[in-house]
C-alpha positions as a printed Julia matrix, in Angstrom:
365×3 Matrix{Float64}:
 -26.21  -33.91  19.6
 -24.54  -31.87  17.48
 -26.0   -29.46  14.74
 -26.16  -28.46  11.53
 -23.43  -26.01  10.69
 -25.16  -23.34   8.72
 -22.95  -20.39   7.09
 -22.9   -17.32   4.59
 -20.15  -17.23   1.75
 -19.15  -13.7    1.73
 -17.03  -11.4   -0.84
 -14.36   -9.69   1.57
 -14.88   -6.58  -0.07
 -18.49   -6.18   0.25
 -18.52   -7.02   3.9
 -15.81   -4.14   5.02
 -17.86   -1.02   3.8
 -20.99   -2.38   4.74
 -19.68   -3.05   8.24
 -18.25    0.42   8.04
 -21.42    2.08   7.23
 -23.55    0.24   9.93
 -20.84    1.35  12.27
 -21.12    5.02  11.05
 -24.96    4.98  11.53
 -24.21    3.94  15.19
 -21.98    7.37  15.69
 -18.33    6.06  15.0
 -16.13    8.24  12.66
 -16.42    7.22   8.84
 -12.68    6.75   9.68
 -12.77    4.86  12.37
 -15.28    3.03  11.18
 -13.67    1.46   8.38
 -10.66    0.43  11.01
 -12.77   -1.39  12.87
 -14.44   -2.78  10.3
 -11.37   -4.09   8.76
  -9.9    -5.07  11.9
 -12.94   -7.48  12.94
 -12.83   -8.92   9.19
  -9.12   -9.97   9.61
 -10.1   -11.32  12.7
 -12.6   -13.9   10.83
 -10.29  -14.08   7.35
  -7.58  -15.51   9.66
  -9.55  -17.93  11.67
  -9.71  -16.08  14.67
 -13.34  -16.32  14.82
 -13.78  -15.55  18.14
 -12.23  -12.21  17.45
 -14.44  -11.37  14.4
 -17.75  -10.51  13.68
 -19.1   -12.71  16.53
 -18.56  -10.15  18.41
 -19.9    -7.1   16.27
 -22.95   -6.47  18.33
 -21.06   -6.92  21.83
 -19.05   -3.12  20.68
 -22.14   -1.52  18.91
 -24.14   -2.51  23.05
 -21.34   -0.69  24.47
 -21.68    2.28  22.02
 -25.12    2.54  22.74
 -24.4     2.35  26.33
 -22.15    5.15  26.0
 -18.94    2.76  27.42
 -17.35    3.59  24.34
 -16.08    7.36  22.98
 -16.1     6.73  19.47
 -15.63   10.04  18.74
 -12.98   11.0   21.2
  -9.42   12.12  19.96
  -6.13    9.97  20.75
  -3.92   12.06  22.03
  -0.15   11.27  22.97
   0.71   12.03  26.69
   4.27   11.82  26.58
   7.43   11.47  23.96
  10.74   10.3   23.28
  12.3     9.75  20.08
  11.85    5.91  20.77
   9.06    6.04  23.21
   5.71    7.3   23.63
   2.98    7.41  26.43
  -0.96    7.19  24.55
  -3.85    8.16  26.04
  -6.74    6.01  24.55
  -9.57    8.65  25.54
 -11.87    5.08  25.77
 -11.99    5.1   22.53
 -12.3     2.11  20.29
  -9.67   -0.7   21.14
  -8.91   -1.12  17.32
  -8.4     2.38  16.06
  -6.43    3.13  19.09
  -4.08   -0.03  18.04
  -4.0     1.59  14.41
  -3.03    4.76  15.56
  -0.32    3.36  18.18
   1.13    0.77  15.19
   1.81    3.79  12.91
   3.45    5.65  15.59
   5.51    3.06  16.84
   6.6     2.28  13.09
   7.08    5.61  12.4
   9.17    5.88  15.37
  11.62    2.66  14.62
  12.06    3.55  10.97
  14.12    6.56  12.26
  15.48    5.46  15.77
  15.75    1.64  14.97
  13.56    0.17  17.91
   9.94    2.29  19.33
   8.08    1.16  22.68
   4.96    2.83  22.65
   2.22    2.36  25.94
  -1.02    2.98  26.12
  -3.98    3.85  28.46
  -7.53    4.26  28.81
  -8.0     1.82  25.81
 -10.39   -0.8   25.1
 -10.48   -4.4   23.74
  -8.48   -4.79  20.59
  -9.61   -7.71  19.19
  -7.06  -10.32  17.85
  -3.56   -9.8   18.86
  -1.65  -10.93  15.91
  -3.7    -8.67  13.83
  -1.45   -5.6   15.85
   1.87   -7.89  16.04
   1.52   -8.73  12.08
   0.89   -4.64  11.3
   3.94   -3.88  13.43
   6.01   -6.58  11.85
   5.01   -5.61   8.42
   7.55   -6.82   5.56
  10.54   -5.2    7.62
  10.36   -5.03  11.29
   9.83   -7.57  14.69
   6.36   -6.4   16.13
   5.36   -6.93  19.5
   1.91   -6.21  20.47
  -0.33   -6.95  23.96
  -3.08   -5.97  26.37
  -4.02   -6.59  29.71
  -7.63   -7.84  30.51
 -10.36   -8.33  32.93
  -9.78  -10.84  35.3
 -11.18  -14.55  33.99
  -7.82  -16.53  34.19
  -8.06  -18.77  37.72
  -4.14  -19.53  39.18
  -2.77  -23.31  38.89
  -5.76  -25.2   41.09
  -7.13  -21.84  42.32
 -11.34  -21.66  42.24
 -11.98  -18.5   41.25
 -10.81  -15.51  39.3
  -7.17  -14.2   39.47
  -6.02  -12.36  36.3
  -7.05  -11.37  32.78
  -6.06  -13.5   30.06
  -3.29  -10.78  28.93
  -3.21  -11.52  25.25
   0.03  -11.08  23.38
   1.57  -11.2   19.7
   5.1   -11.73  18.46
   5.47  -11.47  14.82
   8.48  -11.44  12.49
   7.97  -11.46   8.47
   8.33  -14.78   6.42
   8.8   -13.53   2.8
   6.78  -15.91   1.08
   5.47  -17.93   4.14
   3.86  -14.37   5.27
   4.94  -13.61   8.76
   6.06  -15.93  11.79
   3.15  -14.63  14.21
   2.89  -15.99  17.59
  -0.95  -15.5   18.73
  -1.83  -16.68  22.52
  -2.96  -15.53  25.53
  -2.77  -16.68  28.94
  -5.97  -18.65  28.81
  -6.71  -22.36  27.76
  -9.26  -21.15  25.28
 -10.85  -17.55  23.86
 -13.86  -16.37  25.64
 -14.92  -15.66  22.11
 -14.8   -19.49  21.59
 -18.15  -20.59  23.91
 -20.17  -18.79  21.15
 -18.69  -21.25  18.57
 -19.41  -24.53  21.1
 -22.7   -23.12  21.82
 -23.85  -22.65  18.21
 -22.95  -25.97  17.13
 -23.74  -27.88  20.45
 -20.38  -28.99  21.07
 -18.59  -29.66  24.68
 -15.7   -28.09  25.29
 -12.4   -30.05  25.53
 -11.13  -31.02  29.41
  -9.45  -28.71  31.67
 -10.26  -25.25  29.61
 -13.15  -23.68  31.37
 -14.48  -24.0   35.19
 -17.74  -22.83  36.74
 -18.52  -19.77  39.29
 -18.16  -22.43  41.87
 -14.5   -23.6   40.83
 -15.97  -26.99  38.97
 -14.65  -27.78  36.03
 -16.88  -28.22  32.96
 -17.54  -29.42  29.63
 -20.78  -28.16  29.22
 -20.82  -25.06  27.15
 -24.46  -24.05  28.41
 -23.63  -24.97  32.45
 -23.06  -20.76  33.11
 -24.08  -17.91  31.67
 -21.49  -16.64  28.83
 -19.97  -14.53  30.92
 -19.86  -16.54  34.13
 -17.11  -18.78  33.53
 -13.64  -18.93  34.05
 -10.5   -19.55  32.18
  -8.08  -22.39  33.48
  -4.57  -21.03  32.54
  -3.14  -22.89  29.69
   0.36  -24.63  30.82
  -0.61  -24.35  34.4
   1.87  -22.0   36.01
   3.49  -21.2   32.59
   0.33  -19.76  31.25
  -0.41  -17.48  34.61
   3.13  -16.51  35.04
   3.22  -14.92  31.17
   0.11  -13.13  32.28
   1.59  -11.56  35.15
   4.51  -10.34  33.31
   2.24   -9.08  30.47
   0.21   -7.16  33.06
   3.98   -5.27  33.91
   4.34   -4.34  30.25
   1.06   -2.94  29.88
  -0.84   -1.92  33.11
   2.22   -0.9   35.47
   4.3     0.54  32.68
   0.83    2.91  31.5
  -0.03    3.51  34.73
  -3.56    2.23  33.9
  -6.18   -0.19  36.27
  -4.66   -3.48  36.83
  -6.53   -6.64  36.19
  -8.84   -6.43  39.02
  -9.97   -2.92  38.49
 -11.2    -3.74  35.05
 -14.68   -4.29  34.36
 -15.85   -7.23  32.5
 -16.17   -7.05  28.49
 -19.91   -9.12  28.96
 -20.93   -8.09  32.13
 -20.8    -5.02  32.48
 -21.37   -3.52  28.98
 -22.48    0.21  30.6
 -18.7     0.86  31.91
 -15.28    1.57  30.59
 -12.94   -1.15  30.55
  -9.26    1.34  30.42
  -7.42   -1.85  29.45
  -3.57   -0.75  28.41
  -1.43   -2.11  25.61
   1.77   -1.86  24.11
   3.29   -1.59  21.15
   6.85   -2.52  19.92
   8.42   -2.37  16.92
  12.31   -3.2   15.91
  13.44   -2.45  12.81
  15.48   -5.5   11.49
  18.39   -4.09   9.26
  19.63   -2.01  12.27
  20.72   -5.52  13.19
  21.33   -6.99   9.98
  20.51   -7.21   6.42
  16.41   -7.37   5.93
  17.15   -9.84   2.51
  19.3   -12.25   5.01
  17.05  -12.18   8.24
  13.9   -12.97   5.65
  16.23  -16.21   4.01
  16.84  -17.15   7.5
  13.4   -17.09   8.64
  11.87  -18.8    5.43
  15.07  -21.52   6.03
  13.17  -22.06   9.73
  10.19  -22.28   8.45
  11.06  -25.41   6.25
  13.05  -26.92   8.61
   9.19  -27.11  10.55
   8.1   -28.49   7.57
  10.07  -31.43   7.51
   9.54  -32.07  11.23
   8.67  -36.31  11.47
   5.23  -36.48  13.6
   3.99  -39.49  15.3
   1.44  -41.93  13.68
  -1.74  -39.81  13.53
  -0.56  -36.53  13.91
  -1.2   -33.51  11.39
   2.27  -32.15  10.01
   4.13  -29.07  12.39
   2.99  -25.67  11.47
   5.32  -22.28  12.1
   3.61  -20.06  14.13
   0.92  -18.02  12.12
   0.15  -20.62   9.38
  -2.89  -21.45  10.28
  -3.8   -17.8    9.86
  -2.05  -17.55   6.45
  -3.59  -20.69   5.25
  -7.27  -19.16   6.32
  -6.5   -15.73   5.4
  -5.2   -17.0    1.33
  -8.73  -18.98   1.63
 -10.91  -16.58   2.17
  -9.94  -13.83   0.11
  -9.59  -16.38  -2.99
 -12.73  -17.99  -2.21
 -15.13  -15.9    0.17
 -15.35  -15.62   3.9
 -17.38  -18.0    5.96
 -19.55  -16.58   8.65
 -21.79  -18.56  10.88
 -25.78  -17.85  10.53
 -26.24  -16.28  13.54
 -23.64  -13.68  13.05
 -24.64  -12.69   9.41
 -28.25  -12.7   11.36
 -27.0   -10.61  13.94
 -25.31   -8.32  11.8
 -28.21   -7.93   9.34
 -30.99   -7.09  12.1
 -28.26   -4.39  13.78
 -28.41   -3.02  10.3
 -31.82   -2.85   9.93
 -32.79   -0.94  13.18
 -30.75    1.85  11.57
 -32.19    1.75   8.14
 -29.42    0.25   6.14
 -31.39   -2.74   4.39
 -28.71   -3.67   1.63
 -27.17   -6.28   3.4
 -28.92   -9.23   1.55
 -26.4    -8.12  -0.99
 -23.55   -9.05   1.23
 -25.13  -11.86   2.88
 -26.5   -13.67  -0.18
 -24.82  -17.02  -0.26
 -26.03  -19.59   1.99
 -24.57  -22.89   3.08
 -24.74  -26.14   4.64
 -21.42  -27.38   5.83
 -20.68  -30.99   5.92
């Protein structure tokens, strides 16, 4: 049976500093703080739930742990005028992604098109969050990661590769950006929380069991026990092999099955790698045309027919814009147990305002 769906109405603004500042109190950088903080908020403004705050007190157990160097520099290896080689230092995932977006940026405003790789990084959250920020109002962004293994092959049992997220994104003009978010993976880790908390089984052929079964049941392993099926069967695994060439073999970092697990084993490094591309769009053609073009696409979607029960077609990122215009006009929605979650982490380090952020409660139909 399923239950009562129980969230806070918070103001945007309120929630970023005082994520910052709980984040600070834990040892991160007031700088990198307030990345991070900002990076797991657009995570939940966009819909990407199981990217947001749900997962606030999975990095603050690996700071504690010491997994995480929240204070180390990130240094660049290695440099071309449209290249560049980061080392992550195992820092965290998000301001590492910052820092590589602004280089590679940087780098394609003068040179046109910037690859930059990275090492000895850590989980970065949402994808699209880095593809959007390289995309900006001006340039084609191209963001990814390689991951621990959780993705099983077409009909394999058990574990074979990591779900190897990836972003595309292109801007929209007034539709926002064209922002392709997926990863190799039926459905988010992230996601079980969400079927958990509201007793919900999970939809066929998305997760299996240790033993290779496949389930429904959101409580029939432990959180961390189970095991992607690849979305699109051999379309889905052979995107995350390719993604593992652009990030692992091109940084030189561990490949899938080095990495440790982000729930399992909270007291070690993960050294995922990433990269980062940006292409500046009027070294091809006019920004002002390429924008009119993609807003043209965009309504051609719009006018798609769909079958007899069937929402309308949305572009690629809309559901993110849609959410993301939401919640900043009328508050962000976060589930009880992560405004709980969030508020007792606060607590054990003496920051007791957050009734202030957390102060609207609701009952969802």
């Amino acid at each position: 049976m399923e239950i009562k769906d129980i969230r806070y109405r918070v103001d945007v603004s309120k929630l970023i500093p005082f994520a910052a500042k709980v984040l600070t109190k834990y040892g991160e950088d007031p700088e990198y703080a307030s990345i991070t903080a900002n990076a797991l908020a657009e995570a939940d403004i966009c819909g990407v739930r199981s990217h947001g705050f749900v997962r606030f007190g999975q990095y603050i157990t690996k700071i504690k742990k010491g997994s995480l160097a929240i204070k180390n520099p990130i240094e660049v290896a290695h440099e071309t005028e449209t290249t560049a080689l980061v080392n992550g230092n195992n820092g965290m995932g998000f301001v590492i992604s910052q820092k590589a977006v602004e280089l590679a940026r940087a780098k394609a405003a003068k040179s046109d098109i910037a690859f930059v790789s990275v090492y000895n990084a850590n989980h970065f959250g949402a994808a699209g969050i880095w593809g959007s920020r390289l995309a900006g109002q001006d340039m084609i962004g191209f963001a990814g990661s390689n991951a621990e293994r959780i993705v099983s092959a077409p009909g394999g049992l058990g574990r074979a590769i990591g779900s190897n997220p990836f972003s595309l994104a292109a801007p929209a003009g007034k539709y926002g950006n064209l922002c392709l978010d997926i990863s190799a993976g039926a459905m988010a880790q992230g996601k079980i929380w969400e079927y958990r908390r509201l007793n919900k089984p999970f939809p066929p052929q998305c997760w299996l069991r240790p033993d290779g079964v496949e389930t429904t049941d959101p409580f029939s392993a432990d959180f961390a026990e189970f095991i992607m099926f690849p979305f699109g069967a051999h379309k889905g695994f052979g995107l995350a092999v390719m993604m593992e060439c652009l990030s692992a073999l091109l940084a030189g970092g561990p490949l899938n099955k080095e990495v440790p697990s982000l729930a399992r084993d909270m007291d070690k490094p993960q050294l995922l790698s990433q990269f980062y591309c940006a292409i500046r769009i009027e070294a091809f053609r006019p920004l002002a045309d390429f924008i009119k073009g993609a807003e043209t696409i965009i309504e051609y979607i719009h006018e798609l027919p769909v079958r007899e029960g069937f929402p309308p077609v949305m572009y690629p990122g809309e559901p993110e814009f849609l959410s993301r215009k939401k919640a900043l006009e009328e508050g962000l929605l976060i589930p009880e147990t992560v405004a709980k979650e969030v508020l007792g982490l606060a607590e054990a380090v003496d920051i007791l305002d957050g009734q202030e952020v957390f102060n609207q409660r609701l009952e969802m139909s």
